[in-house]
C-alpha positions as CSV (number, residue, x, y, z in Angstrom):
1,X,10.9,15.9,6.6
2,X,11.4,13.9,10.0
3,X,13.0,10.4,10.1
4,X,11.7,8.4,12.5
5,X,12.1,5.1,14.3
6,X,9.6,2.4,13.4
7,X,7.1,2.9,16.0
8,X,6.4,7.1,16.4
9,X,6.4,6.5,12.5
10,X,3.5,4.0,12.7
11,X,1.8,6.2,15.9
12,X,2.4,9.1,14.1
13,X,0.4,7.4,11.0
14,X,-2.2,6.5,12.8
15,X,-3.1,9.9,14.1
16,X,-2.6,11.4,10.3
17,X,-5.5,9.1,9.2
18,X,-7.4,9.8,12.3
19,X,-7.2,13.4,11.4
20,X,-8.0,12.9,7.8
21,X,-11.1,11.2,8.2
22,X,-13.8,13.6,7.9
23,X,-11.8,15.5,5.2
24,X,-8.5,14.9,3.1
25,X,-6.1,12.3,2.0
26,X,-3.1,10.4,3.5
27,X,-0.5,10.0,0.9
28,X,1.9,7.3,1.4
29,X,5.0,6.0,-0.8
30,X,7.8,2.9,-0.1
31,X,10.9,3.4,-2.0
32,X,14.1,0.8,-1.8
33,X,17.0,3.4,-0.7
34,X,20.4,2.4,1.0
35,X,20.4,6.0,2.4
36,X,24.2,6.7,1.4
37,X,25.4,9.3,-1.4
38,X,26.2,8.4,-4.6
39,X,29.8,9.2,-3.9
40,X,29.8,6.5,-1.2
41,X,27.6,3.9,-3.4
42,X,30.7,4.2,-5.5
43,X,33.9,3.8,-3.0
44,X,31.7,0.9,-1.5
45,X,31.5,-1.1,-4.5
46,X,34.7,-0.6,-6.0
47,X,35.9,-2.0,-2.9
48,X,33.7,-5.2,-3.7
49,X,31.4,-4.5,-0.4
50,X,28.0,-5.2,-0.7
51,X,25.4,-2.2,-0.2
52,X,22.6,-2.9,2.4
53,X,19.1,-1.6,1.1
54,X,16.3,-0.3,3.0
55,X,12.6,0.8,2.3
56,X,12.1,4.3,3.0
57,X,8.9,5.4,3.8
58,X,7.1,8.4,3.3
59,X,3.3,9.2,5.0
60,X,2.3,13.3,4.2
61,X,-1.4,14.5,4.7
62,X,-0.1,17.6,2.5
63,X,0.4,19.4,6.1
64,X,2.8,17.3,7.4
65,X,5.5,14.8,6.1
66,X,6.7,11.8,8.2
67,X,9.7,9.7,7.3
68,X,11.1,5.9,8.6
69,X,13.7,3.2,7.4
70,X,13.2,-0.2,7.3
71,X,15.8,-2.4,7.2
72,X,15.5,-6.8,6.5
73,X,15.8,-7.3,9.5
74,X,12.3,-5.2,10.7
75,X,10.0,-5.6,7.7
76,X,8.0,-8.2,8.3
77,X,7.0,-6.8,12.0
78,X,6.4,-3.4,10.4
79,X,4.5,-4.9,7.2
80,X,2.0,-6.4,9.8
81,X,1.6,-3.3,11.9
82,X,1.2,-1.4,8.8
83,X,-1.2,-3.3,7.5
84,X,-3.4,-3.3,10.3
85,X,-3.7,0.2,10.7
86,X,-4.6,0.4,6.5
87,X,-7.1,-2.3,7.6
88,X,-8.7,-0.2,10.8
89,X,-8.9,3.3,8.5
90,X,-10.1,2.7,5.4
91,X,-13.6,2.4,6.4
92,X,-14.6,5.2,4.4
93,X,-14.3,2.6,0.9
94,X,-17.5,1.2,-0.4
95,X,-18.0,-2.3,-0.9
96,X,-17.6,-3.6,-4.8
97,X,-21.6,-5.0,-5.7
98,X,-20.9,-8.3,-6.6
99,X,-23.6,-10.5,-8.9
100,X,-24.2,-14.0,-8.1
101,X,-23.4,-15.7,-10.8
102,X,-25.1,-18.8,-10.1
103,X,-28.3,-16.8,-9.6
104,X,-27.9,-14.5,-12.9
105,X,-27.7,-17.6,-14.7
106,X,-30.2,-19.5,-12.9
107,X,-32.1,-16.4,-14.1
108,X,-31.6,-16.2,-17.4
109,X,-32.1,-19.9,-18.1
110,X,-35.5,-19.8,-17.1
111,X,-36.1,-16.3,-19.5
112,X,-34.7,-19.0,-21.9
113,X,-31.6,-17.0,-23.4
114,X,-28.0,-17.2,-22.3
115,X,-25.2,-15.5,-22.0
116,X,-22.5,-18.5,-24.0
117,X,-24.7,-18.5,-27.2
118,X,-22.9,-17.6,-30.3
119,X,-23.8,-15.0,-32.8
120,X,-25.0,-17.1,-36.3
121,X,-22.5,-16.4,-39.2
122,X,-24.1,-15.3,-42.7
């Protein structure tokens, strides 16, 4: 697994779902991580210092695995960069069909039943 700095990451992720988009999947997972050992986590808060999380995140196309960290500092830039590449390859997705409901009802009105009448109790 490579780590890499924000932007080859996000280059790097955009060819994976270039690749991918005739055939195959991009898999990728965001896990809070402060990148030190255990053994460290410890010494640090026993001394009452506070441990600085980051996101690491993980992009494989079961070929190749890609790795960044993202500290506070760069989230927000990379959440928006991120987001627009999701936004420019997931084109393969098919649109939800969505009823009108003013229409369906409209509809059924004029057939004379309707969809808020109660069952009759016996």
């Amino acid at each position: 697994m490579v780590l890499l700095q924000l932007d080859p990451f996000l280059n790097e992720l955009t060819s994976m779902f270039e690749k991918s988009k005739e055939k195959g999947s991009v898999w990728v997972t965001l896990k809070r991580s402060s990148l030190k050992s255990k053994l460290q986590k410890r010494k640090l808060s026993s001394a009452g210092e506070s441990i600085e999380y980051r996101c690491l995140i993980r992009a494989t196309d079961a070929k190749k695995t890609i790795s960044t960290s993202v500290g506070a500092k760069d989230h927000l830039r990379f959440q928006a960069s991120y987001a627009t590449i999701l936004k420019a390859h997931m084109t393969a997705l098919k649109k939800r069909e969505r009823k009108d409901r003013k229409k369906s009802t409209e509809a059924e009105k004029k057939e004379g039943t309707s969809t808020t009448t109660k069952p009759k109790k016996l």
